[in-house]
C-alpha positions in Angstrom: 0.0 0.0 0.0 1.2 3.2 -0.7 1.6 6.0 1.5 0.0 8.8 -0.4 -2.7 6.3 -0.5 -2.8 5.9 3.1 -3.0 9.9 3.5 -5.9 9.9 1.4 -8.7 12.5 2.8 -10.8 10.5 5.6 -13.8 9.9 4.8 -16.3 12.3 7.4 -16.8 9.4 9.7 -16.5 11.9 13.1 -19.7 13.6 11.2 -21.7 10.0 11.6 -21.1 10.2 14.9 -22.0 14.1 16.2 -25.8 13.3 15.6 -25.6 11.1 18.4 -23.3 13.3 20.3 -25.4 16.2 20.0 -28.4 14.0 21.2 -27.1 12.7 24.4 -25.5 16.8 24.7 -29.0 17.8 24.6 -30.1 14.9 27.0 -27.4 15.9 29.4 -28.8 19.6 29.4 -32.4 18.6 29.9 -31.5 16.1 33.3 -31.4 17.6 36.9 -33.5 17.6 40.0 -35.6 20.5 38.7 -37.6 20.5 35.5 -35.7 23.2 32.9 -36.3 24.1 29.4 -32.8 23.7 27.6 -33.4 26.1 25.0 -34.8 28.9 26.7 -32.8 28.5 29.9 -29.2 29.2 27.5 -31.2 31.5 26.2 -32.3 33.4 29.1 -28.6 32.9 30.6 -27.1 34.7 27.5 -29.2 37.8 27.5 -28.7 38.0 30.8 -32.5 37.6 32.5 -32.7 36.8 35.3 -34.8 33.8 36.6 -34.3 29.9 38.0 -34.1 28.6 33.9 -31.3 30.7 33.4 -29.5 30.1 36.7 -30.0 26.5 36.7 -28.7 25.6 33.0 -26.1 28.7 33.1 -24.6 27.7 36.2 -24.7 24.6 36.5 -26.0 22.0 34.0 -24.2 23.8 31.0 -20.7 24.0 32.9 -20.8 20.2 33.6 -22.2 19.0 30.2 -19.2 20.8 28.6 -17.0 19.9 30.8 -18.0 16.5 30.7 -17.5 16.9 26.8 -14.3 18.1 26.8 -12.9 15.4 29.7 -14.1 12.9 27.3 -13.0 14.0 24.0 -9.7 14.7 25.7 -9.4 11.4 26.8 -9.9 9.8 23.9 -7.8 11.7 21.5 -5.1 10.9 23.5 -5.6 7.3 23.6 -6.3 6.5 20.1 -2.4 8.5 19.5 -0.7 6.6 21.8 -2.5 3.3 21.0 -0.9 4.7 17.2 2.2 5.5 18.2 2.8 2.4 20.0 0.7 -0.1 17.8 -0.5 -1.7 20.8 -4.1 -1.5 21.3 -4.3 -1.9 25.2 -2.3 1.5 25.2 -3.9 3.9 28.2 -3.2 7.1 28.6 -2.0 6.7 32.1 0.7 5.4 30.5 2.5 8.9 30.1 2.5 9.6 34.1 0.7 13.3 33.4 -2.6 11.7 35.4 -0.6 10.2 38.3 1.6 13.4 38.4 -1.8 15.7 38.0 -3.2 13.8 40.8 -0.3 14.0 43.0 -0.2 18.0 42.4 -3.8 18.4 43.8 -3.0 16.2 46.7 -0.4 18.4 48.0 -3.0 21.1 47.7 -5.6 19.2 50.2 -2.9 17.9 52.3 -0.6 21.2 52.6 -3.5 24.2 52.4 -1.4 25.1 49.5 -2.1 28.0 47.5 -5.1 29.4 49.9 -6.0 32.7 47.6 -6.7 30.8 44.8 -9.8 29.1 46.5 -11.4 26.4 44.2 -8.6 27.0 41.5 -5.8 25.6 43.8 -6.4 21.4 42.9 -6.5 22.6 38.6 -3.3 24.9 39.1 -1.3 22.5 41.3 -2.7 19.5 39.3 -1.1 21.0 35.8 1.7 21.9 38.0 2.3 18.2 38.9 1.8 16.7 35.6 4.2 19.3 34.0 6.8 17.9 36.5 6.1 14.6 36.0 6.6 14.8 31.9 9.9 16.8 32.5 10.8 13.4 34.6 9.6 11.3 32.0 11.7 12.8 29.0 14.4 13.6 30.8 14.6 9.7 32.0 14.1 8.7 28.2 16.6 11.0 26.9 16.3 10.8 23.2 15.0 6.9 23.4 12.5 5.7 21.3 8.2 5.9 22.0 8.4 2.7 23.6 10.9 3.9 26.1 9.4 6.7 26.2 6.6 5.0 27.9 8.4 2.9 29.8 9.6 5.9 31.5 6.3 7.3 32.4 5.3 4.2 33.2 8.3 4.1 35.9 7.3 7.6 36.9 3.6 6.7 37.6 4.5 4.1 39.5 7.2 6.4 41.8 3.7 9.1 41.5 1.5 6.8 43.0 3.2 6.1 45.5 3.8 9.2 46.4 0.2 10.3 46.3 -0.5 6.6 48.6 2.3 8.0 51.1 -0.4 11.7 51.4 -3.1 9.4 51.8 -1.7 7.5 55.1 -0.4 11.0 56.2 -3.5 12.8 55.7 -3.8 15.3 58.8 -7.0 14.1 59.5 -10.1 12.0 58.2 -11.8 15.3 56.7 -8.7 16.0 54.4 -8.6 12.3 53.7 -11.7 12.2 52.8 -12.2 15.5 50.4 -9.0 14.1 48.7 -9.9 10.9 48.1 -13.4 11.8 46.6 -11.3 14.4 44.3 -9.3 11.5 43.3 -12.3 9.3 42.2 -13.4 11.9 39.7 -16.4 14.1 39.1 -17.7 17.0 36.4 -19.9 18.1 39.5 -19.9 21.2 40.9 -17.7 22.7 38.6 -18.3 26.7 36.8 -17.2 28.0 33.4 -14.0 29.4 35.3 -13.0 25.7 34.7 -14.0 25.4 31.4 -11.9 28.3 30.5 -9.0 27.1 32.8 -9.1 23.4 30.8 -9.7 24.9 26.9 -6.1 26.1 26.4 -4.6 23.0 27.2 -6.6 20.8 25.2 -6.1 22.8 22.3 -2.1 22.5 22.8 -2.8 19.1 23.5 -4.9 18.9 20.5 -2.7 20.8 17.5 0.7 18.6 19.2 -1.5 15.4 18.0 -3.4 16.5 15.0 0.3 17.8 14.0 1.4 14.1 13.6 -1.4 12.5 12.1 1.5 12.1 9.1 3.6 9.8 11.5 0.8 7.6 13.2 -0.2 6.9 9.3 3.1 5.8 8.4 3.9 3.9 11.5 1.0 1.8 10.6 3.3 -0.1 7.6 6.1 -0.2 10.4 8.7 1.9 12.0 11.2 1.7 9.2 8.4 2.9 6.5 8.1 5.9 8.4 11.9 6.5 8.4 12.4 5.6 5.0 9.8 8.6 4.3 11.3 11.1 5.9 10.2 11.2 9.1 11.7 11.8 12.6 10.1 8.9 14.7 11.5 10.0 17.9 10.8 13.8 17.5 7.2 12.9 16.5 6.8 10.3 19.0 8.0 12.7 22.0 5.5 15.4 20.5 2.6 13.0 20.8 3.9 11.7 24.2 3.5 15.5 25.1 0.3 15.9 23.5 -1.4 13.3 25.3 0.4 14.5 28.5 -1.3 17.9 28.2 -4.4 16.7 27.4 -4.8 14.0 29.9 -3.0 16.0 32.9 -5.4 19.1 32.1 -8.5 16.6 32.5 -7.5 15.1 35.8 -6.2 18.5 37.1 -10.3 19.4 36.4 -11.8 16.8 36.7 -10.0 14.0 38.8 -9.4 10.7 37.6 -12.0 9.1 34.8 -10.2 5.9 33.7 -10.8 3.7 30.6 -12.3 6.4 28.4 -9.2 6.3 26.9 -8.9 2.8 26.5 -12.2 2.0 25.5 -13.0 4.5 22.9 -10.3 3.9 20.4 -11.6 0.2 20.5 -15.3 1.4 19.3 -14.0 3.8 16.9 -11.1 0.8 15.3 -14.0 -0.5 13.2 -15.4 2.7 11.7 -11.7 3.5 10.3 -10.3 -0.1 9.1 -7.6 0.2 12.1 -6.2 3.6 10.0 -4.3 5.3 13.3 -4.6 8.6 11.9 -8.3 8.5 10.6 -9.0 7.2 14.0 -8.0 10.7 16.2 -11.6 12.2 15.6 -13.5 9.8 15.9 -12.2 8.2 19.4 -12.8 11.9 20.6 -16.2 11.9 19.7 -17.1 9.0 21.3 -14.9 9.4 24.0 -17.3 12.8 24.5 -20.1 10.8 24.2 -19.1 8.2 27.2 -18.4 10.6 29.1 -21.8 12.1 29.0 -23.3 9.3 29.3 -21.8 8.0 32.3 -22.3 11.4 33.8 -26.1 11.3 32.9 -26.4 8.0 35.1 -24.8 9.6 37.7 -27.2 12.0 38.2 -30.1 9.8 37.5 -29.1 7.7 41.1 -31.1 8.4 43.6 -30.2 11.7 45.7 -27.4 11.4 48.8 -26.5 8.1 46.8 -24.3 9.5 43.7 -21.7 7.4 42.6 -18.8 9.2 41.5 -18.2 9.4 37.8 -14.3 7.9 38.0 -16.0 5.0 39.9 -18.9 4.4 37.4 -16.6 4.7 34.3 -13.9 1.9 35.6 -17.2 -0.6 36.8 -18.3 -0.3 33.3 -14.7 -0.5 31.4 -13.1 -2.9 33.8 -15.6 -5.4 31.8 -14.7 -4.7 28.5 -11.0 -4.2 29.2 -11.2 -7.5 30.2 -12.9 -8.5 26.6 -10.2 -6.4 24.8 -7.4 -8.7 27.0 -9.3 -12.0 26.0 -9.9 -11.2 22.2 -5.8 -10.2 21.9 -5.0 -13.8 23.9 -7.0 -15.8 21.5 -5.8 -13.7 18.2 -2.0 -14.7 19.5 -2.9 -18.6 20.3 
């Protein structure tokens, strides 16, 4: 197969799926404890009227369905590159550190009082603060290596970052601390405000143009890491660009949003069939229905009964342990 074949324009498969995006965006908007119309609540928020439509979807509903959106669609993206890059399709994100690091950051922030004039904002600033750190570790420990050693190297940093972050747990000053960490840590869209939104958009665009900037690579890397030399390109400069990427993106999403795991796992595996296993036709669509998941999940969430909400980190892992587990099965029997 040739390679201008293979970089051939996609065919609009991401648009196949925004219906069905848009419809469980829509969905998301119109759930809560109070009856709300979407349309004329946004409405009523962006003109500024006053009123309990306005306040409810303006302040709350809207904020968490977008950032719910964005969560998702970042963790996707960055699973179907490094899934790409590493031709390996049990690939997680976690695998760069960036969460583990993120994670860490906001627990010094609980356990410390760090950063008190920042309020709210403290966990976000200290959790891109820690993932930052933690990539630094992770490419200066790889030097110029290879993606794979790449990831071996934030995969030896997120181990050294969880333990850390399990060293703050037994620590924890006292059971309150402890306990508004740990519920941090299991991930949530709640009670969040469009300061959030606006704090998470600049790194996922980063995150997003670093990928999208390689799509070249992760084509060629499909017909094998030689092909992609012979063409011309720099495997190891592309790889540590996508390494970064997917750092920024997932970091920024845990420093929001706490942990959400197997989003990034799971929805390059639904998307795979859509794009005939094409790496770079796959970035779109595995951030769509990464989105999607998300939103999803979240919706059940709030549909629990009330003083019984399950956290969205915990809900998301009881759903994709299962199919993790049929991804792990299916790859055993294709090597016997």
């Amino acid at each position: 197969m040739k390679f201008s074949a293979i970089m051939k324009k996609p065919p609009p498969l991401s648009a196949l799926l925004l219906p069905g995006l848009l419809a469980v965006f829509f969905l998301s908007l119109s759930i809560g404890s109070a009856p709300v119309p979407v349309l004329a609540g946004i409405f009523d928020w962006l003109t500024g009227q006053p009123g309990m439509s306005a306040l409810v979807m303006g302040e709350i509903r809207l904020p968490r369905t977008l950032l719910a959106l964005c969560v998702g669609a970042a963790l996707g993206l960055s699973g179907a590159a490094l899934q790409g890059l590493l031709r390996n399709p049990l690939a997680d994100p976690s695998l760069t550190g960036a969460s583990q690091g993120a994670a860490l950051g906001a627990a010094f922030v609980f356990y410390f009082a760090l950063l008190p004039g920042l309020g709210v904002f403290a966990p976000l600033l200290a959790g891109l603060i820690g993932a930052g750190l933690t990539l630094l570790l992770v490419l200066w420990l790889a030097g110029s290596g290879r993606p794979a050693l790449l990831l071996l190297a934030g995969l030896a940093i997120a181990s050294l970052s969880g333990a850390a972050l399990a060293a703050v747990l037994n620590f924890a000053p006292n059971l309150f601390a402890m306990q508004e960490l740990v519920f941090w840590l299991l991930g949530s869209v709640s009670e969040r405000g469009m300061a959030h939104l606006a704090f998470l958009l600049p790194a996922l665009v980063v995150g997003f143009v670093l990928i999208w900037w390689q799509r070249p690579l992760l084509a060629a890397l499909s017909l094998g890491e030689q092909v992609a030399t012979s063409l011309g390109l720099d495997v190891q400069r592309g790889g540590r660009i996508i390494v970064l990427g997917s750092a920024i993106l997932v970091g920024s999403s845990v420093a929001t949003a706490g942990n959400i795991g197997f989003v990034g796992l799971i929805a390059p595996h639904l998307a795979r069939p859509l794009v005939q296993n094409r790496p770079d036709r796959l970035l779109l669509p595995a951030a769509v229905i990464g989105a999607t998941l998300v939103l999803l999940a979240d919706i059940i969430v709030r549909l629990m009964p009330p003083g019984r909400e399950i956290r969205l980190g915990v809900l998301t892992a009881l759903i994709g342990t299962p199919l993790f587990i049929r991804l792990i099965w299916k790859e055993r029997r294709e090597w016997l």
